[in-house]
N, C-alpha and C positions, 0 to 999 in steps of 0.2 A: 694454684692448681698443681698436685704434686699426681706422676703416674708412675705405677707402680708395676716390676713384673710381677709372673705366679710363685715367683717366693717373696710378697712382699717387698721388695730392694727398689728403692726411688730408681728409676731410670730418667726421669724430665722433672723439672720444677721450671713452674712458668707464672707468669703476670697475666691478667689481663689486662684489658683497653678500656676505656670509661663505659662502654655497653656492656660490660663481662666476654667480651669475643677473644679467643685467642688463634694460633695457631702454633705449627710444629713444622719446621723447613725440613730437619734431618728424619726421613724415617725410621720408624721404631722395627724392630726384627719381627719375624712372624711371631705370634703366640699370643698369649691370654693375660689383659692389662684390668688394672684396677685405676679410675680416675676418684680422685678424693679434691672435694675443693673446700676451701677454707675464707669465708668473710665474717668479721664480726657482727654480730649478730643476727645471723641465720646459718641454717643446719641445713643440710643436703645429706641426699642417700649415695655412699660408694656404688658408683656404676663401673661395671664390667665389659669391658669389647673384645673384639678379636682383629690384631693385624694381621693380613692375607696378604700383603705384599700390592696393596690397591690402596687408593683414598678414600680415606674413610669421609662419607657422608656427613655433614654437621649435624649438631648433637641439641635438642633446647633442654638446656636442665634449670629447673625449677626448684627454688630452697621451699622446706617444708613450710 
């Protein structure tokens, strides 16, 4: 799982856990993030969020 800010620049690279679950201890600054995730053989769409300075809600992302 890499997250990216709105200029594109990794700000997190992260693993998941054997269910695909991750998390993030340190929070991310406010603004507008792209998550991109990466497993061999399956393709997911870059999804977009917004840090507010709040926790963000979990996410189910499904590969295509």
């Amino acid at each position: 799982v890499e997250i990216r800010d709105k200029e594109s620049f990794p700000v997190r690279a992260l693993k998941t856990n054997k269910l695909g679950q991750f998390r993030i201890a340190t929070p991310l600054r406010n603004g507008i993030y792209e998550l991109e995730l990466e497993k061999e053989g399956y393709k997911f769409d870059i999804i977009k969020f917004e840090a507010k300075g709040e926790v963000i809600e979990p996410l189910e992302i499904r590969a295509k």
